[in-house]
C-alpha positions as CSV (number, residue, x, y, z in Angstrom):
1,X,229.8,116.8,46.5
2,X,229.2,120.6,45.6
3,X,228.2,121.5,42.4
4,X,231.7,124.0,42.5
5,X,233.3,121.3,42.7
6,X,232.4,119.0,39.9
7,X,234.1,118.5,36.7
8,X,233.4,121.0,33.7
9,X,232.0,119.8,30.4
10,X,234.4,118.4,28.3
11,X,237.0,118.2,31.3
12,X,237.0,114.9,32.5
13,X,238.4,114.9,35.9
14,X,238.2,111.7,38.8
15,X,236.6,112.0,42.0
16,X,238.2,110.8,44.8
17,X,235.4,111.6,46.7
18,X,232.7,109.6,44.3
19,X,235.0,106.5,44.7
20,X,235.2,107.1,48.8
21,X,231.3,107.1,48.7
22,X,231.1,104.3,46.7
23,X,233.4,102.0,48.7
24,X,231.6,103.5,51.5
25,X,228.2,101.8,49.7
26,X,226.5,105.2,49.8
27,X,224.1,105.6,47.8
28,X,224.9,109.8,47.2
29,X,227.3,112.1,48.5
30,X,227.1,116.2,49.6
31,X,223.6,118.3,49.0
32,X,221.1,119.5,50.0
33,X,220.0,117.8,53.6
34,X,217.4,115.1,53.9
35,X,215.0,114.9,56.7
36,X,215.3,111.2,59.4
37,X,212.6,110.9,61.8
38,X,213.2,108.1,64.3
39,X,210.7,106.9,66.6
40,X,211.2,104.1,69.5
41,X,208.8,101.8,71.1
42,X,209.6,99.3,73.6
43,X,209.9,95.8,72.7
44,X,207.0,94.0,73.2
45,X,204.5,97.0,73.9
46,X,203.6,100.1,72.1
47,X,205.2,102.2,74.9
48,X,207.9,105.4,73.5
49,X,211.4,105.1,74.4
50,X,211.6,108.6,76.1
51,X,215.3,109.5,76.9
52,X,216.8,106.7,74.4
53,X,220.7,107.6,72.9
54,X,220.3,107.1,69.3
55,X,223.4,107.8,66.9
56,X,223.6,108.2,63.1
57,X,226.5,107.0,61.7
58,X,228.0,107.4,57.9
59,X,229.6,104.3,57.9
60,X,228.9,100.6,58.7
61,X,230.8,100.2,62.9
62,X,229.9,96.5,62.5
63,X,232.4,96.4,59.5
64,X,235.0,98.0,61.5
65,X,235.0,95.5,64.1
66,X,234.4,93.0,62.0
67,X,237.8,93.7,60.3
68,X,239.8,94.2,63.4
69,X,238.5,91.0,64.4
70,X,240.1,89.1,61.7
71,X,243.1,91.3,62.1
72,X,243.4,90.0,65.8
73,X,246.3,87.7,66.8
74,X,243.8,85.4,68.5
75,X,240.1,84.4,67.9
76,X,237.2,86.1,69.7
77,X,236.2,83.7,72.6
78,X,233.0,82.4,71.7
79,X,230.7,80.9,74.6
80,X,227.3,79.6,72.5
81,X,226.0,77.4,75.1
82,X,226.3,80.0,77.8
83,X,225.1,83.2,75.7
84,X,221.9,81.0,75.4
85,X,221.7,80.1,78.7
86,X,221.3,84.1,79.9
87,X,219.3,84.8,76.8
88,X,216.5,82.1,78.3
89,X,216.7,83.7,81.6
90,X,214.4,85.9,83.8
91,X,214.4,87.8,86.7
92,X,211.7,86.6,89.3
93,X,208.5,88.7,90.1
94,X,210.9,89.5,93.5
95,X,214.1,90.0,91.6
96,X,215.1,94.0,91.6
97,X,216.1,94.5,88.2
98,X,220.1,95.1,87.6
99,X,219.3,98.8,86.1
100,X,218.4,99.9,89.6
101,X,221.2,99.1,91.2
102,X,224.3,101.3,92.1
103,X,226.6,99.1,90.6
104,X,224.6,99.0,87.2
105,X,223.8,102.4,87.2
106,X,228.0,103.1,87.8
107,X,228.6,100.6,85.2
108,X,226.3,102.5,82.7
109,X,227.5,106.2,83.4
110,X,230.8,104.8,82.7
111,X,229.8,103.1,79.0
112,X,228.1,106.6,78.2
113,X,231.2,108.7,78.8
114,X,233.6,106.3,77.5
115,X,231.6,106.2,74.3
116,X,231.2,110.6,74.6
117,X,235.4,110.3,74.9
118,X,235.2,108.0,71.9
119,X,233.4,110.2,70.2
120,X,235.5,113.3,71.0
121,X,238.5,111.7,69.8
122,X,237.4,111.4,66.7
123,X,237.4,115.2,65.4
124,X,240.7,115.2,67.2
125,X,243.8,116.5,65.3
126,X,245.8,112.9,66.1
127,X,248.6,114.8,65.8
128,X,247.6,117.5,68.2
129,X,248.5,117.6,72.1
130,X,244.8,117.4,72.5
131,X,244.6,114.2,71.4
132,X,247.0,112.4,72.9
133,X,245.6,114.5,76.4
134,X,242.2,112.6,75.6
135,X,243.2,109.6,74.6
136,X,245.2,109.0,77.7
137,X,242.0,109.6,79.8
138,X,240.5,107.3,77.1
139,X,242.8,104.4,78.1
140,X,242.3,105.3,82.0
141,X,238.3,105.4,81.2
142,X,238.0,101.8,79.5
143,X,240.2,100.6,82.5
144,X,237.6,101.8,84.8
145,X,235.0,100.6,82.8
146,X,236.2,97.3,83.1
147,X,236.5,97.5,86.7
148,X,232.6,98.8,87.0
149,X,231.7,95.8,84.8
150,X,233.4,93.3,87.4
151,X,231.3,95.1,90.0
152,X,228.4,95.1,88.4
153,X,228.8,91.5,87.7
154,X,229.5,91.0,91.4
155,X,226.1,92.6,92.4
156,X,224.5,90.4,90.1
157,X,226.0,87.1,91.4
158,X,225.4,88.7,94.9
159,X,221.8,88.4,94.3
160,X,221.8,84.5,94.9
161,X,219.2,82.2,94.2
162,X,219.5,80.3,90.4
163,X,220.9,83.4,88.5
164,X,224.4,83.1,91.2
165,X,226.0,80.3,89.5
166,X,225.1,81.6,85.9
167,X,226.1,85.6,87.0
168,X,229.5,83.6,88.2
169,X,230.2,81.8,84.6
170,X,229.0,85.1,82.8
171,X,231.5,87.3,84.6
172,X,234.7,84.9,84.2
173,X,233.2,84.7,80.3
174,X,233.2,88.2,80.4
175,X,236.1,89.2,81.7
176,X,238.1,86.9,78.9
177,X,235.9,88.7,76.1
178,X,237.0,92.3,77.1
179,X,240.4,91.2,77.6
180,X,240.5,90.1,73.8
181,X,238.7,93.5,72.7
182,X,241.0,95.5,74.7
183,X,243.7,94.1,72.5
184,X,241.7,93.3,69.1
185,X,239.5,96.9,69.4
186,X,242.3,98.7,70.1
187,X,242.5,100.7,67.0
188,X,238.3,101.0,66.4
189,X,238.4,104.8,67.4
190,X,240.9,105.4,64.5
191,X,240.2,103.2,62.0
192,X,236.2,104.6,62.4
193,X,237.4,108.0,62.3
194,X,239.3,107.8,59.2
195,X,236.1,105.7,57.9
196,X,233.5,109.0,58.9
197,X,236.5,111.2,57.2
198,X,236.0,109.5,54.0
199,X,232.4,110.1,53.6
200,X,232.9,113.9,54.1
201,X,229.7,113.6,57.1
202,X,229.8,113.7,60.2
203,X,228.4,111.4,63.2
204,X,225.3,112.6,65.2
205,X,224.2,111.7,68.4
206,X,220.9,112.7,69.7
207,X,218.2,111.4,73.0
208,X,214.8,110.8,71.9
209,X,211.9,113.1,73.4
210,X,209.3,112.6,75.9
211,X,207.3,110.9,72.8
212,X,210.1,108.7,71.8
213,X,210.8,110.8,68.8
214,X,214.0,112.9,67.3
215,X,214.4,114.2,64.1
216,X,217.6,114.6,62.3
217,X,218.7,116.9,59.3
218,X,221.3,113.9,57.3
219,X,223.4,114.3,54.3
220,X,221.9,112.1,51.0
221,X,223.0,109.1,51.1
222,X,223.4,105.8,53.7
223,X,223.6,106.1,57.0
224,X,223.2,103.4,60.1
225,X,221.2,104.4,63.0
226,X,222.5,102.5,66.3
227,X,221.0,102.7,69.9
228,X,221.1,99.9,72.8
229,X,218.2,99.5,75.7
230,X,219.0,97.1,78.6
231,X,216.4,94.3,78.8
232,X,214.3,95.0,81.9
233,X,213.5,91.4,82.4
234,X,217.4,89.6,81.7
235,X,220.2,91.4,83.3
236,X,222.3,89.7,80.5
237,X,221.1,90.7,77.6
238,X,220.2,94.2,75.9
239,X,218.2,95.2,72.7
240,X,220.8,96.3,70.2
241,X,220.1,98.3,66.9
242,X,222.3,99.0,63.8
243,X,220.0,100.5,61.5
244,X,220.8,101.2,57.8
245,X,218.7,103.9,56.1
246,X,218.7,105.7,52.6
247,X,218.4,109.3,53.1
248,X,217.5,111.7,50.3
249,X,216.7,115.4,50.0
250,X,213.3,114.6,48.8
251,X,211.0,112.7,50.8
252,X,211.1,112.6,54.4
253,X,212.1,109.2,55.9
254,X,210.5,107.5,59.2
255,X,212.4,105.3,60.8
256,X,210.5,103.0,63.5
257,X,212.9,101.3,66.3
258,X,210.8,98.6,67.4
259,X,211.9,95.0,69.1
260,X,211.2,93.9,65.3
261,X,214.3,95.4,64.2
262,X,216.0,94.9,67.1
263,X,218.6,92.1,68.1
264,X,219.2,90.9,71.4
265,X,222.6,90.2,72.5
266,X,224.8,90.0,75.7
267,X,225.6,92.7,78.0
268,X,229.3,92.1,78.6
């Protein structure tokens, strides 16, 4: 918070932005800028992640979802046995990897602008024509999406061999889980927004250089650094990071993306 705007002696005065940053768990609010460096390897080698998305968020997503989750009418369809099923699997040496194909590199280009849209819609008036103009092509966007992940799922199966039979059970599987996150997800974009509002900082969203390296001028205080990376080697799966880092106006922070601090989880 600005130093205009704190209490004067002998006034005491509450906060309401002290007790948003502390719900928030952040460990300060407002001043001065703090520096984030991120750097990315590849998992497994010591190779840079040129071109990677990363995004710096204020708040915790995972808790978001994780509260519309409980909110939801129905339980999140869970499929253990089959999620490690595709985490064991491989692509042969003959295989051609899923990210070269049209119907990955469709699927992807879709994910990335539905996320941008995402994004927009956040500093959105809701009340504003604008809004309600994006986030009808929002609604159109995901239903496309969902139609690029059925093809893309499609072109997997196509590719026969062993993976056919598991690209088959994966797509019904997924089909079921993004019907349940249509309905259960439905208010992320919102309830995230009014989350980033709180903290009085905004979101950031920046590609990593040809060294696999961005640096990033934060607010003090806690923030979560996300990015995702396909695996090159298991069509189902994909290196996932959610981050948290402490940033303060004093001392630079590093933070290395690395298949250490990544998880792997399924594509769907």
């Amino acid at each position: 918070m600005p130093s205009s705007e704190r209490p004067r002696r002998g006034v005491p005065r509450a906060r309401p932005g002290a007790i948003l940053c502390a719900a928030a768990g952040l460990a300060a609010c407002g001043g001065s800028a703090g520096t984030l460096t991120i750097r990315a390897e590849r998992p497994g080698s010591r190779t840079p992640l040129a071109g990677l998305q990363v995004t710096a968020l204020p708040v915790d997503a995972q808790v978001v979802l994780d509260t519309l989750a409980r909110q939801a009418p129905s339980p999140k369809p869970a499929f253990p046995a089959l999620e490690a099923e595709m985490r064991a699997f491989r692509l042969g040496q003959d295989a051609t990897p899923t990210g070269d194909s049209p119907a990955e590199r469709a699927w992807q280009g879709t994910r990335d602008s539905l996320e941008a849209l995402a994004d927009t819609l956040r500093h959105l008036d809701r009340a504003s024509v604008a809004y309600r103009e994006a986030y009808e092509r929002l609604r159109k966007l995901y239903d496309r999406f969902g139609q690029r992940a059925v093809e893309r799922d499609r072109s997997l199966a196509a590719g026969g061999g062993d993976n056919r039979d598991l690209a088959l059970r994966a797509a019904r599987a997924a089909d079921s889980l993004r019907r349940w996150e249509q309905t259960a997800y439905a208010g992320f974009s919102e309830a995230l927004r009014a989350a980033v509002r709180h903290t009085r900082r905004d979101i950031q969203q920046r590609t990593l250089d040809s060294t696999g390296r961005v640096r990033l001028a934060l607010q003090p205080g806690r923030w979560w650094v996300e990015a995702r990376l396909p695996d090159p080697d298991d069509p189902f799966e994909e290196y996932f990071w959610s981050v948290p880092v402490t940033i303060t106006p004093l001392v630079p922070t590093v933070l290395p993306l690395t298949g250490w601090t990544a998880q792997r989880r399924w594509r769907h």
